[in-house]
C-alpha positions in Angstrom: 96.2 -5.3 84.6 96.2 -5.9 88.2 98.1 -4.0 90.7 99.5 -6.5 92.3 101.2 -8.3 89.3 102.9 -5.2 88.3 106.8 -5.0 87.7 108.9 -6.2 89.7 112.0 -4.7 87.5 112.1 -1.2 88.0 111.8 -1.8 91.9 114.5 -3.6 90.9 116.0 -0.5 89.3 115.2 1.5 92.2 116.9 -0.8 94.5 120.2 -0.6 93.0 119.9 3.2 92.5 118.6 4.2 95.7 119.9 1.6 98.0 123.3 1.8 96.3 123.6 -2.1 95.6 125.1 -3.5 92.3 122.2 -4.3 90.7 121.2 -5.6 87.0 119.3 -2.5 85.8 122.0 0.1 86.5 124.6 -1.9 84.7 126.2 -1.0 82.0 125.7 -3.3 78.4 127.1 -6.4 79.2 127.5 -6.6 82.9 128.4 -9.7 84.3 125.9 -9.7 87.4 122.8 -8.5 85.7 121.5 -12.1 84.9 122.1 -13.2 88.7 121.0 -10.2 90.4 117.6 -9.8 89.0 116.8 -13.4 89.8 114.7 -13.2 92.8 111.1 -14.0 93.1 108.6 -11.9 91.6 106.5 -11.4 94.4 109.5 -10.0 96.4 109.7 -6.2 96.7 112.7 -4.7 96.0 112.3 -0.9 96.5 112.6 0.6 99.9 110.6 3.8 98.8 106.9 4.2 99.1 104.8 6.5 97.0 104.7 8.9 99.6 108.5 9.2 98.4 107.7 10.2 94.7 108.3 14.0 94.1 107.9 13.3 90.6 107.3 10.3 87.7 108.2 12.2 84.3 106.8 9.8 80.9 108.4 10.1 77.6 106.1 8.2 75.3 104.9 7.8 71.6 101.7 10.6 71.7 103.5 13.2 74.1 105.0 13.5 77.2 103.9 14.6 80.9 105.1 14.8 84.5 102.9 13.4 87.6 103.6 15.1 91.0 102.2 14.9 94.5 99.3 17.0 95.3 96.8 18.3 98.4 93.7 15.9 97.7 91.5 19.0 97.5 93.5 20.8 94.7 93.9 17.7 92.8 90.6 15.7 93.2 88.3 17.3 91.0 85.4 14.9 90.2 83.8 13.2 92.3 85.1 9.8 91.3 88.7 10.7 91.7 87.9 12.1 95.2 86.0 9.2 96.2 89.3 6.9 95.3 91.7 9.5 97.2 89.7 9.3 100.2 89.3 5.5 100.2 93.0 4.5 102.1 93.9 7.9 105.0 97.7 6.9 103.8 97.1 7.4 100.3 99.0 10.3 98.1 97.2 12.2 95.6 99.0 12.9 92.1 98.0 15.6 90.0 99.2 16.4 86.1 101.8 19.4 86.1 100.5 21.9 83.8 96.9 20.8 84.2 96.2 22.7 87.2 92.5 24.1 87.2 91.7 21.1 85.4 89.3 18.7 86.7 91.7 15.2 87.4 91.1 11.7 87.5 93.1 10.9 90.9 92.7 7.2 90.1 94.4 7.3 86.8 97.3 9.2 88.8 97.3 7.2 91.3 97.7 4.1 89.4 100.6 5.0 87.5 102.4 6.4 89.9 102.0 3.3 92.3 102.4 1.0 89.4 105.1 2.7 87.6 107.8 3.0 90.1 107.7 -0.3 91.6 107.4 -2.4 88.7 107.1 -6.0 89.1 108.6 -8.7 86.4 107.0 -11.7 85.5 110.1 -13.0 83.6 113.7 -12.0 83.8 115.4 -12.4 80.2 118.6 -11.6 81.6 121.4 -9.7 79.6 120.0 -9.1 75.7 122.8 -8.7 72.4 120.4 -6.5 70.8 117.7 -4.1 72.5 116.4 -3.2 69.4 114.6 -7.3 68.8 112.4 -6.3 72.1 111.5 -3.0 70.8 113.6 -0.8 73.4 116.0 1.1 71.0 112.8 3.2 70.2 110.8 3.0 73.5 107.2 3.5 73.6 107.7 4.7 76.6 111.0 6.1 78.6 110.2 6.8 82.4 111.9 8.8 85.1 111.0 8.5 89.1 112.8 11.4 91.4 112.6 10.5 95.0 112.4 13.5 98.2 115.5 12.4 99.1 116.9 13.4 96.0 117.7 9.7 94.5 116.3 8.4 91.4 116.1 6.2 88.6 114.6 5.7 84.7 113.8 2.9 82.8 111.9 2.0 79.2 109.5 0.3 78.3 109.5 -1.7 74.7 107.6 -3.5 72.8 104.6 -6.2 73.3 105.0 -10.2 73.8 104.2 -12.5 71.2 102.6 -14.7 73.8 100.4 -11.9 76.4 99.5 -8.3 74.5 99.5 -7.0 77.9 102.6 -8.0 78.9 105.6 -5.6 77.9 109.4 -5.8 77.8 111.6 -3.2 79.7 115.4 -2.8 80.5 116.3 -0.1 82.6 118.1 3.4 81.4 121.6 2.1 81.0 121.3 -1.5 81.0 120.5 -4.5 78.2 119.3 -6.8 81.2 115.3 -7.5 79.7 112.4 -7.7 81.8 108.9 -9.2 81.0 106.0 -6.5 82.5 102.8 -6.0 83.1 102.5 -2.0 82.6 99.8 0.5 83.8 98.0 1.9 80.4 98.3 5.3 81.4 102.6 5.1 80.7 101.2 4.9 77.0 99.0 7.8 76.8 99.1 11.3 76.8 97.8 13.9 79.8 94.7 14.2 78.2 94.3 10.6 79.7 94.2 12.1 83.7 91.3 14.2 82.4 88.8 13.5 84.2 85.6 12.4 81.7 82.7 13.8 84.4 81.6 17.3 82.6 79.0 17.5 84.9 76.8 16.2 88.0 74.6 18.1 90.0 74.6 17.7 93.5 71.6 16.5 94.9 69.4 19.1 97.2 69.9 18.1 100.8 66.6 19.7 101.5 64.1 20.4 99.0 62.0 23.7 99.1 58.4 21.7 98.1 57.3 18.3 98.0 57.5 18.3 94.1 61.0 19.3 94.6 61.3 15.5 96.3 59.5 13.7 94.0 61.8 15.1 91.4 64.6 13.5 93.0 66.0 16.6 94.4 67.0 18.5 91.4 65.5 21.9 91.6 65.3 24.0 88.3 64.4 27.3 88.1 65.8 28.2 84.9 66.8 26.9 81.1 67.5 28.5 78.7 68.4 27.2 75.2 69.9 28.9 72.6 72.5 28.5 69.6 73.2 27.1 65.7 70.1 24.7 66.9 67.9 27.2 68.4 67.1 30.5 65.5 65.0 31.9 68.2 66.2 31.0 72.3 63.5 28.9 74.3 63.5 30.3 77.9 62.0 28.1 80.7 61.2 29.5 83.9 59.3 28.4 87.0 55.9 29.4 87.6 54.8 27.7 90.8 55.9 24.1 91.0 57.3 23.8 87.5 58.8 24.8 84.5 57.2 26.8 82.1 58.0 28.3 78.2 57.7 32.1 78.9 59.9 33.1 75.6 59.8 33.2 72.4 56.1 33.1 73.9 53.8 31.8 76.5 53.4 28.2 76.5 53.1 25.4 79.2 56.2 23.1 78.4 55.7 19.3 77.5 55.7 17.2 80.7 58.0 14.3 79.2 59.9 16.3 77.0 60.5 18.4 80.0 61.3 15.8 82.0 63.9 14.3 79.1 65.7 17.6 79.6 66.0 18.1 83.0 67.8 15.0 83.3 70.1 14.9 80.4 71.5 18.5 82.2 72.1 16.6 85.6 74.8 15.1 84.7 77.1 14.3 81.6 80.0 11.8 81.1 82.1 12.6 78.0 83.5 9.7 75.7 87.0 11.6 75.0 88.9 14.5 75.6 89.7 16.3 72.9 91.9 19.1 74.3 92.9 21.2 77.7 93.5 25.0 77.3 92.0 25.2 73.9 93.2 28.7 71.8 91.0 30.6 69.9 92.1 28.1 67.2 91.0 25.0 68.6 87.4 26.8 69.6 87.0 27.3 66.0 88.0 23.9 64.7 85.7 22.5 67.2 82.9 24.5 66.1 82.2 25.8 70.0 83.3 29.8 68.1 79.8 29.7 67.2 78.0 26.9 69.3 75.3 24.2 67.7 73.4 24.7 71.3 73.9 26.8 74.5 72.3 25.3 77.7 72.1 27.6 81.0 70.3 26.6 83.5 69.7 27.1 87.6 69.3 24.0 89.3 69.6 23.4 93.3 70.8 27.3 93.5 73.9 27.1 91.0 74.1 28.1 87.9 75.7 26.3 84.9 76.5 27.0 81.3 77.1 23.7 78.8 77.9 24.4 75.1 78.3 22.0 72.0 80.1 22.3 69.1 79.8 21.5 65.5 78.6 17.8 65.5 80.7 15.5 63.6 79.1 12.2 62.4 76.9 11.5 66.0 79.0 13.4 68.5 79.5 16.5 69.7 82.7 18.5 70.6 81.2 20.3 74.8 82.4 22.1 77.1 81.4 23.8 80.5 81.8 27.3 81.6 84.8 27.3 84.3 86.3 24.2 82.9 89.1 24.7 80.3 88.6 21.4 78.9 87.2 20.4 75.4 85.0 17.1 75.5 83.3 15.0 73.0 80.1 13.3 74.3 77.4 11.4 71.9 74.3 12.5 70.4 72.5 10.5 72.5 73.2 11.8 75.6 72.4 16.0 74.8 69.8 15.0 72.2 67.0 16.1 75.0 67.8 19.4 74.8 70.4 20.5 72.3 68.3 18.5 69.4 65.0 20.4 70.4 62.7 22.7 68.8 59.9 24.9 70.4 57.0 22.4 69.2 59.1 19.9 70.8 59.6 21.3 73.8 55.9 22.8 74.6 52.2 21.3 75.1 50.7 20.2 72.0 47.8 21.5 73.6 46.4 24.5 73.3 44.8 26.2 76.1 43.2 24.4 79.3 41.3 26.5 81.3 39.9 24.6 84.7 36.0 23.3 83.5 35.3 24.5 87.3 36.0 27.9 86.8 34.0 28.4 83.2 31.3 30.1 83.4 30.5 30.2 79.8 31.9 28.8 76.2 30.8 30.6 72.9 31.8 29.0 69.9 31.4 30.2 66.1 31.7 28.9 62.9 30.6 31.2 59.9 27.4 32.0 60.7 26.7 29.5 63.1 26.8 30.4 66.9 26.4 28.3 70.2 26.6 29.7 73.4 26.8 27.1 76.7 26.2 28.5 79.9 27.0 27.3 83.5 25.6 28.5 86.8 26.8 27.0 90.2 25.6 26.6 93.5 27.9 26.3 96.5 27.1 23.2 98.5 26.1 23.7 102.1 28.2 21.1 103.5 31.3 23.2 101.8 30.6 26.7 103.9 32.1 25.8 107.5 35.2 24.0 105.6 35.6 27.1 103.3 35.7 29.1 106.7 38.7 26.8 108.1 40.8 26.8 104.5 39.6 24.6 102.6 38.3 24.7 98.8 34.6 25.4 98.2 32.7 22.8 96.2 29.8 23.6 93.9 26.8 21.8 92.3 26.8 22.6 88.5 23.8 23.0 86.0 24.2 24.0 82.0 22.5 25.5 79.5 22.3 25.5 75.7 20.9 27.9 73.4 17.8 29.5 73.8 18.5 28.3 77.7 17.5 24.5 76.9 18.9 22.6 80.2 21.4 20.2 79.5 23.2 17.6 81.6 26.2 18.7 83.1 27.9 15.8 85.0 29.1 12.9 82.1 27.8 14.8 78.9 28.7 18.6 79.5 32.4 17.4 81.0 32.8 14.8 78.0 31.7 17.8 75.2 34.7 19.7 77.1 37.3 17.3 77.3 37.2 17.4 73.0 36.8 21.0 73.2 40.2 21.4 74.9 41.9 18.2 73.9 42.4 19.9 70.5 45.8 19.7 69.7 48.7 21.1 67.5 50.7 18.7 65.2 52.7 21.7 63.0 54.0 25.2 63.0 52.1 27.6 60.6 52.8 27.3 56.9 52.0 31.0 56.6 51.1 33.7 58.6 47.4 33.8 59.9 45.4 37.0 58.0 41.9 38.0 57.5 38.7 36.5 59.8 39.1 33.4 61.8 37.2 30.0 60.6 36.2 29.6 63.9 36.4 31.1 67.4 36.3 29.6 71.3 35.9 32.4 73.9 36.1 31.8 77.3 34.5 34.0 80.6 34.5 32.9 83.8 33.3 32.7 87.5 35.8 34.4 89.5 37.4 37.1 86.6 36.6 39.4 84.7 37.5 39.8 81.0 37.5 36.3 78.2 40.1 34.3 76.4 39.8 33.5 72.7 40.6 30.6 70.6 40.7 31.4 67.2 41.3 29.5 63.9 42.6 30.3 60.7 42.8 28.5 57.7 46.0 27.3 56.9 45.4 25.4 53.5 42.6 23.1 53.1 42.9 20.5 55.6 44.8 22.8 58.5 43.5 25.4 61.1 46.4 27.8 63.0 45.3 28.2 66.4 45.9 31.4 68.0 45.1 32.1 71.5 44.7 35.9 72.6 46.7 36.7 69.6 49.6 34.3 70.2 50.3 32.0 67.8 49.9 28.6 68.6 50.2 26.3 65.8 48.3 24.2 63.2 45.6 21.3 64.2 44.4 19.7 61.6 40.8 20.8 60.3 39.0 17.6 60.5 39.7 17.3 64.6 37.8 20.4 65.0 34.8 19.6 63.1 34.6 16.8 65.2 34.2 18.9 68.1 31.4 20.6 66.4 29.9 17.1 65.7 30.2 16.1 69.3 28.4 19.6 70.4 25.6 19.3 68.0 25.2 16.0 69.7 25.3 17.5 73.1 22.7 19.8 72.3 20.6 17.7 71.4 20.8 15.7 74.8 22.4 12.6 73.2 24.8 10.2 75.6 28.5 12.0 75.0 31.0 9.4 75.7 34.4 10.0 77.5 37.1 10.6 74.7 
């Protein structure tokens, strides 16, 4: 419904009220001047009052009833669309919903109704009616009142639809049974709910980013998530180790770059599909399941912190809500799935540990009673020493050998054998607990550190192997991928071509 088409009759109202002319909509039943009065084009504007002169617009309609008032764009523009539409026209006034203070506003929606609701304007003037109750305004579905600064006013209902245009409306005003044809903003219709504004959330982008990952990422800054809830038995903790995120609870794990990624961006911002309720009791918490949450997200993006919660989900939506905002939301499944429909093998690397080839120094891998040992000496390239003095990396030459120190090729064959070695992946969590020896076991020492890490496996059933790194649980691969990787080293030892995986 355009602005510019709307209702000419309650101007009309207004005139007669305000100016203090006889005028058709302040008439009594029957008046005699109603017909002739209300005559004039429909483009001509008949109220003297701008919106700057509403002190209030009070609706009476079918779901409820609320008052609109003037506000300071600050307090009332909450979101970032409403304040974007209050700032677009210097002149313009901002409306706010009384009794929704603190809540977050569409100053659009206000906006609109107020403008469009006290300066109606008629597209067809039925003239004096013997019966209000054929056009649906002896039961209004909506009665409203406008109070002016000055202290004037006037009211005026709003019946039922056209036959010919469902957006079109029929209205008379508070004492009168002169009928106007409308075109009326939606918001008379609705409750307060409807100024809610539907933005939950949306993270301000960094100005500056503190690394040049940072940028690349859009300028959204995480250092912390944590998940937690019905959804979550035991809470996944993210936190950032150098330039990214990583799983540090209920254990160690590097975190799944896409899955990651999936997250990070459903928690930038969220639009909800309804509002369900403002000020919600300890009732209403409980009805909507958010008593005892389905998922907890807090997170620290860009320096702020925020905390988002879901509620029990009903069919493929979920009742939210944000900390600081008194407001009760529903948004679909699809847009939280990221991170409130999650579990930990979700959410990490399938892989299980991926120590730099560069800074092995040896692998020793059992089965049984079968044992292979690969070692790797390096030499520092010459070129590398005045560049290593300046700051920059050392480079190496690399040579490797096999049992019983049998010299094996390192560039193509040694680097293929390792990419299968830790490309080994998890598909399952454990079906039991792992107990007695390992099947198998990968142990790691290195160049520039003391001590080793350990890989080992543990049967799991017949066709699965729980991997368990340094005593951590990993998870299960399946048995047949790792006696590949003993294929593919038998292979290696005996010199044979290894092809990339």
């Amino acid at each position: 419904m355009k602005s510019s088409t709307r209702n000419l009759i309650v101007a009309a109202v207004c005139a007669a009220v305000l100016g203090g002319a006889a005028f058709a909509l302040s008439r009594s039943p029957g008046g005699g001047e109603s017909s002739s009065a209300a005559s004039s084009s429909p483009g001509l504007e008949l109220v003297s009052k701008k919106d700057q002169d509403v002190a209030s617009m009070k609706v009476t309609n079918k779901k409820g009833s609320y008052t609109l008032v003037p506000a300071p764009k600050s307090a009332a523009s909450s979101s970032p669309a409403a304040s974007s539409s209050a700032s677009s026209a210097a002149s313009s006034v901002t409306y706010t919903v009384s009794g929704l203070e603190g809540c977050p506003i569409n100053t659009s929606a206000t906006e609109s109704v107020v403008k469009n609701g006290f300066s109606l304007v008629a597209t067809k003037n039925l003239g004096a009616v013997s019966s209000l109750q054929e056009y649906g305004l002896a039961d209004p579905q909506a009665s409203v009142e406008v109070r002016f600064k000055d202290g004037s006013s006037f009211s005026y209902k709003i019946g039922g639809q056209t036959a010919t245009d469902a957006s079109a409306y029929y209205m008379c005003g508070e004492n009168s049974n002169n009928v106007y044809v409308v075109s009326v903003d939606q918001g008379l219709l609705e409750d307060k709910t409807y100024f809610v504004s539907k933005e939950i959330l949306a993270v301000p982008e960094s100005s500056s980013s503190s690394s040049a990952s940072d940028a690349a990422a859009g300028g959204y800054d995480f250092t912390q998530i944590s998940l937690s809830g019905a959804n979550f038995p035991k809470p996944v903790r993210f936190e950032k180790t150098g330039s990214g995120l990583a799983i540090t609870q209920p254990a160690a794990y590097e975190a799944d770059a896409d899955k990651l990624n999936a997250l990070e961006t459903a928690l930038e911002s969220l639009t909800a599909d309804t509002v369900e309720a403002v000020r919600p009791d300890a009732a209403a918490l409980k009805k909507y399941g958010l008593d005892r949450p389905s998922a907890v997200a807090e997170f620290t993006v860009n320096r702020k912190s925020y905390r988002l919660l879901l509620g029990a989900k009903t069919g493929s939506s979920y009742p939210a809500m944000l900390d600081g905002v008194d407001v009760v939301y529903t948004v679909t499944q699809d847009k939280v799935a990221p991170w409130a429909e999650q579990n930990l093998l979700d959410l990490r690397s399938k892989l299980i540990y991926l120590p730099d080839i560069e800074t092995v120094q040896s692998v020793k891998i059992t089965r049984g009673t079968e044992t292979h040992e690969i070692l790797v000496s390096r030499r520092e390239k010459p070129a590398s020493s005045s560049s290593a003095s300046s700051g920059s990396r050392k480079t190496y030459t690399y040579t490797v050998t096999g049992d019983g120190g049998k010299t094996l090729k390192y560039d193509g064959n040694y680097q293929n054998f390792y990419q299968k070695l830790i490309g080994l992946t998890i598909f399952a969590e454990p079906q039991k607990a792992p107990s007695g020896q390992p099947a198998a076991t990968v142990e790691y020492r290195y160049f520039d550190k003391t001590g080793a890490d350990t890989v080992a496996f543990y049967a799991d059933g017949e066709r699965r192997l729980t991997a368990v790194k340094n005593g951590a649980v990993c998870g299960d691969i399946a048995k047949s991928s790792l006696d590949d990787v003993f294929d593919v080293l038998a292979r290696f030892e005996k010199g044979e071509t290894i092809p990339a995986a």
